[in-house]
C-alpha positions in Angstrom: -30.8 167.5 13.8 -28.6 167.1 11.0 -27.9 163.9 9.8 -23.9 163.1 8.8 -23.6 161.0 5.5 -21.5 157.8 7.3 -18.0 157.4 4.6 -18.5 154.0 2.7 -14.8 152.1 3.2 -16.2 148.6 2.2 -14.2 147.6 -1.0 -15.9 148.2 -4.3 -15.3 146.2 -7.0 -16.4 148.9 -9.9 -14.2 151.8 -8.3 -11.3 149.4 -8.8 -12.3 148.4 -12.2 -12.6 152.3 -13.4 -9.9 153.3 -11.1 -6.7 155.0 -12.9 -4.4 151.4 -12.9 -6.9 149.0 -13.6 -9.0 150.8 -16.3 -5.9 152.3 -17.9 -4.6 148.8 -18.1 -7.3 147.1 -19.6 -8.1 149.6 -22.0 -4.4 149.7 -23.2 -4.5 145.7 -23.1 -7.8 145.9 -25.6 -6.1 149.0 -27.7 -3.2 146.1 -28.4 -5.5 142.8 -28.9 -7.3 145.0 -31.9 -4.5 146.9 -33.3 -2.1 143.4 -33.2 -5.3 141.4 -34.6 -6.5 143.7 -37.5 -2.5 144.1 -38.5 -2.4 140.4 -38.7 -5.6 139.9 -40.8 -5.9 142.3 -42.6 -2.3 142.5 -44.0 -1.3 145.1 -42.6 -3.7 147.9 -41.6 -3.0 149.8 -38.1 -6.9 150.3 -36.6 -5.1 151.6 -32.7 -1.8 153.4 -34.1 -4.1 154.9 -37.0 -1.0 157.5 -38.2 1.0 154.1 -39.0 -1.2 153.8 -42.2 -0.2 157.1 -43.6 4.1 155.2 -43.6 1.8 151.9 -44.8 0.1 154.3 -47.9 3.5 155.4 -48.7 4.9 152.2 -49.1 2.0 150.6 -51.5 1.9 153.9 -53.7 5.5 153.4 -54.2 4.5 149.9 -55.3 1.8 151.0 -57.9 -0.9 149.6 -55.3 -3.8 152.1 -55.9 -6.2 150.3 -53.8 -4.3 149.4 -51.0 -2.9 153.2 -50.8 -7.0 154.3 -50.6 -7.6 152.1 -47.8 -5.2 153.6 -46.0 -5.8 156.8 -46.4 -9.0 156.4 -45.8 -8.6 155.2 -41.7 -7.2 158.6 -41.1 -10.4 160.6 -42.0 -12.5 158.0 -40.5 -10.7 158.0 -37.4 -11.1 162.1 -37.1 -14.6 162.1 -38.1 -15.3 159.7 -34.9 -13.3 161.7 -32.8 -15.5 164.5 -33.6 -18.8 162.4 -33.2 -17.8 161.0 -30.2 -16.7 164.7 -29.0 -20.3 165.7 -29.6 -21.4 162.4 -27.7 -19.3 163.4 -24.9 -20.4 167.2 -24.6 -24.1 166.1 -25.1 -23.6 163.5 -22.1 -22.3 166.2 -19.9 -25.4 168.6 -21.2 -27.8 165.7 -19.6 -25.2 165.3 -16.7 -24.4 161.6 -17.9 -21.8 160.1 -16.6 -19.6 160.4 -19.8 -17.0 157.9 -19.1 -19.6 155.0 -19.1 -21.4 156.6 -21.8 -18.2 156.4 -24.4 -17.8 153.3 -23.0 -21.3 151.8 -24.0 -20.3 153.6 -27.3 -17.3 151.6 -27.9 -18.9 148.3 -27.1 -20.9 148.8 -29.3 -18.7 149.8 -32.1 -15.8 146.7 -31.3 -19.5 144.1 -31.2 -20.0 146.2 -35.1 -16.3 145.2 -35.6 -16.7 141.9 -34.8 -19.9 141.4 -36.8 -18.1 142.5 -39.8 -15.0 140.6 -39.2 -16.9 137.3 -39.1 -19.5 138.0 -41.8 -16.6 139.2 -44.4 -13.2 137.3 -43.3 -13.9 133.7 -44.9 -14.4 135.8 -48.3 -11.4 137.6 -47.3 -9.3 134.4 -47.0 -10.3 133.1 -50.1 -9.5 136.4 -52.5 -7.6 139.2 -50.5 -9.3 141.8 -51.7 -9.7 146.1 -50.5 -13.5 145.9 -50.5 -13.6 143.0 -47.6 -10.3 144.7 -46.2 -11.9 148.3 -46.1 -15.3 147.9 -44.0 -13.4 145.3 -41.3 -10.4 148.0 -41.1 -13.3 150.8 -41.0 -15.4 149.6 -38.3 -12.1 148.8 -36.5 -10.8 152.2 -36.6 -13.9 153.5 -35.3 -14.0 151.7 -32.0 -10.4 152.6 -31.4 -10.7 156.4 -32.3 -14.0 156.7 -29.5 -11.3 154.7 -27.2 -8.9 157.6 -28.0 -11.3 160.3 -27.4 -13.0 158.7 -23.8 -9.5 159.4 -22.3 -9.4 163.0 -23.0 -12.8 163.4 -22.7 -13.7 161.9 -19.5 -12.8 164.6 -17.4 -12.1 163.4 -13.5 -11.9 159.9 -14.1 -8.1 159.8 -14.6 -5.5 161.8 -12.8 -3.9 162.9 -16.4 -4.5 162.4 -19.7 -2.4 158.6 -21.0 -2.6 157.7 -24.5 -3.9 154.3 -24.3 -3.9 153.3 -27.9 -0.2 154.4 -29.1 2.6 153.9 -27.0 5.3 155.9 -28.7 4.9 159.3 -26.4 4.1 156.4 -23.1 7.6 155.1 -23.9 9.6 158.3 -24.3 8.2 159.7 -20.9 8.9 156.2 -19.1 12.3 157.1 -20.3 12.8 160.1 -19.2 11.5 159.7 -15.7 13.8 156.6 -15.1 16.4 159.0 -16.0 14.7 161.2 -13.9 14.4 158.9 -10.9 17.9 157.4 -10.8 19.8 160.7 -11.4 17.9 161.9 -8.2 19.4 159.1 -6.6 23.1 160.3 -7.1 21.6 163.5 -5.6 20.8 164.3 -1.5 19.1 167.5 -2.3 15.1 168.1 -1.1 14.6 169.0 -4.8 15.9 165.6 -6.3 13.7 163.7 -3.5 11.1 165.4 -4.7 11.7 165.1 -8.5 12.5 160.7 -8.0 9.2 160.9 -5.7 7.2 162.8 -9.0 8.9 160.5 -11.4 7.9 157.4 -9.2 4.8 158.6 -8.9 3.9 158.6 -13.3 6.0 155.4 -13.6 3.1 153.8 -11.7 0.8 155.3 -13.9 2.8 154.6 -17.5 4.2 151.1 -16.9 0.6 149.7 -16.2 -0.6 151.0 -19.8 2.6 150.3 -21.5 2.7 146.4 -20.1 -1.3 146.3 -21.1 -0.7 146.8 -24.6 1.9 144.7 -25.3 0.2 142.0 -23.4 -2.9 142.5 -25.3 -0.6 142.0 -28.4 0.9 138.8 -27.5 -2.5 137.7 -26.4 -3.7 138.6 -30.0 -1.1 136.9 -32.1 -1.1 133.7 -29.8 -5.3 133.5 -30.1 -4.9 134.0 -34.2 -2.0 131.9 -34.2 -4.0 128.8 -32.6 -7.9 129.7 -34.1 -7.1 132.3 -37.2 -10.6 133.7 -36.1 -12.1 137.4 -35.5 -14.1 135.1 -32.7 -11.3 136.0 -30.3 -12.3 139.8 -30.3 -15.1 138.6 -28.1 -12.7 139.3 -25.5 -12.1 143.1 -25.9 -15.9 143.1 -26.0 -16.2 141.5 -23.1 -13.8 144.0 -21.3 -15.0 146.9 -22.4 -18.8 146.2 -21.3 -17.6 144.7 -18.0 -15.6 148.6 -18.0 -19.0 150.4 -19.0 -21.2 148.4 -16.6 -18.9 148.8 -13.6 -18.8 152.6 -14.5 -22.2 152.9 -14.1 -22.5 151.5 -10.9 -20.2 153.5 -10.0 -21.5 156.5 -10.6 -24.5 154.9 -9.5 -23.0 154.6 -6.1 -21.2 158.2 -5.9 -24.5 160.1 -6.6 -26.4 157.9 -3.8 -23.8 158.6 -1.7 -24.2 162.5 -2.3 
């Protein structure tokens, strides 16, 4: 007799966590807690919108800054040489059949806790002399957990319906746009096709606006938390997060393959 495998209905805590709304809010609402917190203390360095350095470089070697320019430079580089690590990280994971999406999430745990450690040992010295060699490893190890964060969304194949930036919300912004132009032009329109298109644009509003409300959350979050304890000690939070992400990816996986 062959034996049916019953369907599990019962609510699950981890699919909702890793689920396309929830993760791709919380990840965008970390993305904006580090980019907003490094840009506040360390005077001006992007570690989420990494490109934003490049305009930042520009604007110190105009003012004879040699040392702030090389900083600056420098988080491009870093950030594409962990994209590339964490490429090979993701590849290797789907070698050992792994699941890939926890497994870049463990990795950027890992580096924000780095990030963190850095932060605290080397911002008190920071405060007292502003200077590139306490700015440079904080900005570093920040980059680094932002750029894995950047590559787990187009590497985690299946998890997420498409690929949504998470970390820059430029191109989140313009699309937004262009489906709410989308949706209400369909409305001024009886056609099949124009239900259709405002049923589409509906459809990756409810995906965008979760990610694009997460950042700037995270943000204001980050600012407010400086504001009141001018500490690194409040990225214990986007730590927190992402293991609380990693772990309940796990399970979850945990969970589908017992269920196969």
């Amino acid at each position: 007799m062959t034996v049916i495998p019953q369907r599990n209905d019962s609510f699950s805590l981890s699919a909702f966590l890793v689920s396309d709304g929830p993760a791709g809010f919380l990840l965008s609402w970390v993305a904006g807690f580090v980019d907003t917190s490094a840009f506040i203390i360390l005077f001006g360095i992007f570690t989420a919108h990494v490109t934003g350095n490049i305009a930042l470089a520009g604007s110190s070697f105009v003012s004879s800054d040699q040392e702030t320019t090389i900083t600056r430079l420098l988080m491009l580089p870093t950030f594409m040489l962990t994209v590339a690590l964490t490429s090979l990280l993701a590849r290797y994971a789907r070698r050992k059949q792994w699941p890939v999406f926890a497994v870049l999430l463990t990795a950027e745990a890992i580096a924000l806790g780095v990030f963190l450690i850095v932060g605290t040992s080397l911002s008190p010295a920071l405060l007292l002399d502003v200077q590139e060699e306490y700015i440079l490893p904080i900005g570093v190890s920040g980059v680094v957990a932002m750029a894995i964060q950047n590559a787990l969304m187009k590497e985690s194949h299946g998890v997420f319906k498409s690929y949504i930036p998470t970390t820059v919300m430029t191109g989140n912004t313009t699309q937004l746009t262009i489906d709410l132009v989308q949706f209400f032009s369909a409305k001024f329109d009886a056609s099949e096709t124009a239900k259709r298109e405002a049923e589409e644009a509906m459809e990756r509003m409810s995906r965008f606006i979760p990610v694009i409300v997460g950042f700037a959350l995270g943000g204001l979050a980050a600012a407010l938390l400086i504001l009141v304890s001018e500490s690194w000690w409040s990225l214990i939070l986007p730590l927190m997060i992402i293991t609380i992400l990693a772990i309940a990816a796990y399970i979850e996986h945990n969970r589908q393959s017992s269920v196969v």
